[in-house]
N, C-alpha and C positions, 0 to 999 in steps of 0.2 A: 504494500500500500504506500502512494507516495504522500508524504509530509509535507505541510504547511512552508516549512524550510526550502525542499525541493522543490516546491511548484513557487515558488517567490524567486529560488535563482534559475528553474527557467524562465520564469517572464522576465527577469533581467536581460538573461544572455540571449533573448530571442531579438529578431530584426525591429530597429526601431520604427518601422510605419506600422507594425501590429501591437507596438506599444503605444501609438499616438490614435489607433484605431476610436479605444474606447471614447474618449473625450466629446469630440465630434459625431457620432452615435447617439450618445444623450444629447446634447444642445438639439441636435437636432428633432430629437424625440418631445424633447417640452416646446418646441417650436411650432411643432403640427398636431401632437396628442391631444384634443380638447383637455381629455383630465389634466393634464401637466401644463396647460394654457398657463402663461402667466405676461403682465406685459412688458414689453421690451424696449427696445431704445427707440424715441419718437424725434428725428432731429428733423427741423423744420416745422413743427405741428401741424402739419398737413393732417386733413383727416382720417381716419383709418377705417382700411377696408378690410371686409371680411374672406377669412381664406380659403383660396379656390384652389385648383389644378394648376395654375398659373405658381400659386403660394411656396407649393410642393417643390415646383422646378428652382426656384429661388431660392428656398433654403437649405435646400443640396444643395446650391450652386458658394453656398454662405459656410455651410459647415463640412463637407465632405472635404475640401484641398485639405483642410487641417491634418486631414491622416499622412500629408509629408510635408507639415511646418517646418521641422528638422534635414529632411534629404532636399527640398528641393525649396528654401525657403522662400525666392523671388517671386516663381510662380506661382507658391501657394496664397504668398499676399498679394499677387496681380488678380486670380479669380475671386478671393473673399471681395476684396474689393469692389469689384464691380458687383458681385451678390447684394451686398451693403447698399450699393446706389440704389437697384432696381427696387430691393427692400423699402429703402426711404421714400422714392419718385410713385412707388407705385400706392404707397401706405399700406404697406403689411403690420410694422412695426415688429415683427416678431422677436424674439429673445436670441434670436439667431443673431443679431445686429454683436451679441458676446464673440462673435469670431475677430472681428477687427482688429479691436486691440490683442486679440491673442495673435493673431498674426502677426501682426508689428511686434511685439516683443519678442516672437519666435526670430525672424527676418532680422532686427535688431544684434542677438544672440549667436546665429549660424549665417548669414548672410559673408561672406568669403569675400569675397570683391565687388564692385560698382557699387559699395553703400552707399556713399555721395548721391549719386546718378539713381539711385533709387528713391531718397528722400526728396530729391526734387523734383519725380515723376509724382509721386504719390501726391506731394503736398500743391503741385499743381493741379491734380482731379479733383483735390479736395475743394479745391475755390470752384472748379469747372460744377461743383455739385452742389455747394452754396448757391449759385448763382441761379441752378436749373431750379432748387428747390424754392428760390425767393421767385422765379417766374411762375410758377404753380403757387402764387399766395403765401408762402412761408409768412411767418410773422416772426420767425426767428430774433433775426436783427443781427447785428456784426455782433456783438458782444456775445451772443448766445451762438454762434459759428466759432468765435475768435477760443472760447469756454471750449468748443468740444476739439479743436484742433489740440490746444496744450492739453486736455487729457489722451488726447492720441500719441503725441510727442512724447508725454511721458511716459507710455507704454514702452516708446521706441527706444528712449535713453536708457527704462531699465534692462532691456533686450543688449543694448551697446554695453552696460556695467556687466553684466553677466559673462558678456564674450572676454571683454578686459581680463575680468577677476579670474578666468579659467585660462587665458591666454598667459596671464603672470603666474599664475599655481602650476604651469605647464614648464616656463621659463624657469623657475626656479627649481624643479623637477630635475628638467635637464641640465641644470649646472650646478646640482648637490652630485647627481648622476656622474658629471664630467669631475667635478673635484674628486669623488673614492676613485674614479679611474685612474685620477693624477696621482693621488694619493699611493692607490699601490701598482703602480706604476716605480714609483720611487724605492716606495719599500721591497720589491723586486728588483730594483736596479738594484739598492744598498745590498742584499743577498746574495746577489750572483756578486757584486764589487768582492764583498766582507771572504766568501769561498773561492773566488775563482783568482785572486790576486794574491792571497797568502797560498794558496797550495801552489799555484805557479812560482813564485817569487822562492818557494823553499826550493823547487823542483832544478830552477834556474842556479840558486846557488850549489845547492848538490853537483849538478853538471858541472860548475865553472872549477869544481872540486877537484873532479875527477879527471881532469884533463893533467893534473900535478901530483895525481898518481900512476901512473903508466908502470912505475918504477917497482911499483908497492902491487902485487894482484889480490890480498887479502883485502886490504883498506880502500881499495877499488871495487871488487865487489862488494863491500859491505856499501860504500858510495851508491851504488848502482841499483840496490837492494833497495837501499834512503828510496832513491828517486821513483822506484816502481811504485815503493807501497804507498809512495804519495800522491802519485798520479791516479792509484786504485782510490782513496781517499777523495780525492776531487770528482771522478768520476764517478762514486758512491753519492758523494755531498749534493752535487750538481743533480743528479737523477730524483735526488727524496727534494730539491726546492723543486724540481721540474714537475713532478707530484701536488706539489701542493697548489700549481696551478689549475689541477684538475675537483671541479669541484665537485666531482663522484666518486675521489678516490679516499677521502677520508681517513686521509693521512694526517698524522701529532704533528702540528708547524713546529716544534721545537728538537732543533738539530739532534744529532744521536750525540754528538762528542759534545753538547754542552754541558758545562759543572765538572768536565774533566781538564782544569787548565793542569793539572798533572802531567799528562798524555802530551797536550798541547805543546809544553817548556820541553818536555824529552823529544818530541821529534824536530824543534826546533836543536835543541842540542846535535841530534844524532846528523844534522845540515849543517853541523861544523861551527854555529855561533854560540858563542858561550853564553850559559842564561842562570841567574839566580832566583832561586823559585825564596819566596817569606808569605806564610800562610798565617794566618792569626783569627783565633776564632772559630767556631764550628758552621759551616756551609747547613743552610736547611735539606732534608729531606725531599723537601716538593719542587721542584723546578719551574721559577715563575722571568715574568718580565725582567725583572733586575739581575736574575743569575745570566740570560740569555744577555744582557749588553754588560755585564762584567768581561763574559768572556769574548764577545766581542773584542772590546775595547782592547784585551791582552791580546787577543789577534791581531786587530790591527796594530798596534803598536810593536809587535815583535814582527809582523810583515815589512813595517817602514824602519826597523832596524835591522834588519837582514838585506834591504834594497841599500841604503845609505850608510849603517856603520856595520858594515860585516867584518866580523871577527873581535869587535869593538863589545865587552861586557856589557850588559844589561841585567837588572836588576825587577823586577816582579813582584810586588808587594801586595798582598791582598788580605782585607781584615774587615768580616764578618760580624757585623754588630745587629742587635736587633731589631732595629726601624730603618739599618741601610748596606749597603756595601761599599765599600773604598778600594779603588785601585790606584796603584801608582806604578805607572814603568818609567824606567829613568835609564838612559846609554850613557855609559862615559865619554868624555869628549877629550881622553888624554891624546887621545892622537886620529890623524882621519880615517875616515872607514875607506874602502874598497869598493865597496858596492858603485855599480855601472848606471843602475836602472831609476827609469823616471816615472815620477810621479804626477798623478791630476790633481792631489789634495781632495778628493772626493770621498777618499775612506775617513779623512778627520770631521770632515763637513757632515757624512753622513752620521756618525759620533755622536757629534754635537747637537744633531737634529735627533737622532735617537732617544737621548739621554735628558733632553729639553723637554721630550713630549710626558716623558717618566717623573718630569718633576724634579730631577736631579740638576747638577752642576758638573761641569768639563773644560777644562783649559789643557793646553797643552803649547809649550812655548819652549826656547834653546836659554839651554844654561848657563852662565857667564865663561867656565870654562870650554864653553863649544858643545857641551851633550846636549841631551835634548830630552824633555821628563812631559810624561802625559799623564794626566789625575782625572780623575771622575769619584762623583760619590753618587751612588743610587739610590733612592728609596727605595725600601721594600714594602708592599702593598699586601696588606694583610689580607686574607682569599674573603671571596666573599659568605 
């Protein structure tokens, strides 16, 4: 059996002229029904006549366009219209005269182009009908014409408010829409940046290694060992962000080697740059926002010391408190580093934006003796 619920969202999703059917149906039923007789719009006070065969054609002609106010709105206010005349010249008065203004507000509303050229069609018939109805004796008067046009107008202005106010809830629509796109847009750029430039840049150094072992075949393979498992690693990394583009595959966004800056400082070691790990404090159990840009941050910052001070110690500080995390890497600057490779500045930038949006603070600036020290402090976000 279908439910109140179901039959509500098929009359939604079904075609709108079967939705605009009803309306027009009735107007036009209390128009001719004796029972339903009630009187209707008298403009001009012409005297009123009683309804015939003629009547009939008329207010069909008045209420039926209405069933595509919405698909075809010009035309449907070009035949209400002239309904309305006949109605008035001929003195029906009937309550069908209620289509007009529904018209004009529909046309107002969905009317697409020539609305100009359409208000000043209209508002010209309207004086051409003034006119006919004061030669058939109207007692009107201009004021009593001048009265029924601004309430036509106003039908039409709110038909105009209507399209606006959905044209801006449209606008705005699409450019909360284009912002998340920006949005992770970026934080996809920063993902592939944060993975695909520290496994390379290890990858690169390990290579530049191994070309000054030739001499050495143990320390060469073990070089060459470095450089596979970390290319496996990239290719690993690379495939679980490439996942998470898929939004049926229902993959954990958070990386597999985050909360392991352990792992992270030894394979950066086993790439020949020497690294001082200082842990302070007990890491949580649950892996949130703050532990994923801690290790970030020691990523990037042991990526841009492996490109610029290679072979140059650094130093790794990380300390665990209960409303945040602190990081601090710091390179020596006793003497210059080796490293060949350039940088966009887009892994600090992205950092800083990361670490901004968390609520945290991040600097990162060169030491007086030439090193160069990056800090962040995170909040930790208690779950909810």
């Amino acid at each position: 059996m279908i439910g109140p619920g179901q039959l509500l969202d098929r009359w939604r999703s079904s075609d709108v002229v079967v939705r605009d059917l009803p309306f027009p149906l009735l107007l036009a039923a209390a128009s001719l029904i004796p029972a339903l007789h009630v009187p209707g719009t008298q403009l001009g006070n012409l005297p009123t006549r009683s309804l015939d065969t003629l009547a009939i054609a008329v207010v069909a002609l008045e209420c039926l366009p209405l069933v595509v106010r919405r698909r075809w709105p010009a035309g449907c206010l070009a035949l209400v219209s002239f309904g309305f005349a006949l109605d008035q010249l001929l003195g029906y008065h009937t309550v069908a005269g209620i289509a007009l203004p529904v018209a004009l507000l529909s046309a107002g509303a969905h009317l697409d182009r020539h609305r100009r050229f359409v208000a000043v069609i209209g508002s010209a018939a309207y004086v051409l009908l003034a006119v006919a109805l004061d030669r058939l004796g109207s007692t009107e008067g201009v004021a009593g014409f001048v009265t029924f046009y601004l309430v036509l107008a106003f039908a039409w202005w709110i038909g105009v408010w209507l399209r606006l106010s959905r044209e801006a809830e449209t606008a705005r629509r699409r450019h909360a829409a284009e912002t998340a796109r920006t949005a992770e847009r970026t934080r996809i750029a920063r993902e592939l940046h944060d993975v695909v430039t520290h496994h390379v840049t290890a990858m690169v150094v390990q290579a530049e290694a191994a070309r000054y072992l030739t001499t050495a075949p143990e320390r060469l393979d073990q070089t060459l060992t470095a450089v596979s498992e970390t290319g496996r690693r990239a290719v690993t990394d690379l495939r679980h962000l490439l996942e998470l583009l898929n939004p049926d595959a229902g993959t954990d966004p958070v990386p597999a080697s985050v909360g392991e800056l352990h792992g992270l400082v030894e394979r950066i070691r086993e790439a020949g740059h020497p690294v001082e790990y200082v842990e302070e404090g007990r890491p949580r159990s649950v892996i949130g926002d703050a532990e994923i840009a801690a290790y970030r941050v020691v990523q990037e910052a042991l990526t841009n010391a492996m490109k610029y001070a290679s072979g140059i110690r650094t130093v790794v500080r990380v300390h665990y408190a209960a409303d945040a995390i602190t990081v601090e890497v710091s390179t020596d600057g006793s003497r210059s580093g080796t490293g060949q490779l350039g940088g966009s500045g887009r892994g600090l930038a992205g950092l800083h934006e990361r670490i901004g949006l968390l609520g945290g603070e991040f600097g990162a600036e060169r030491r007086p003796d030439g090193g160069f020290v990056v800090r962040a402090r995170i909040p930790i976000r208690s779950p909810a």
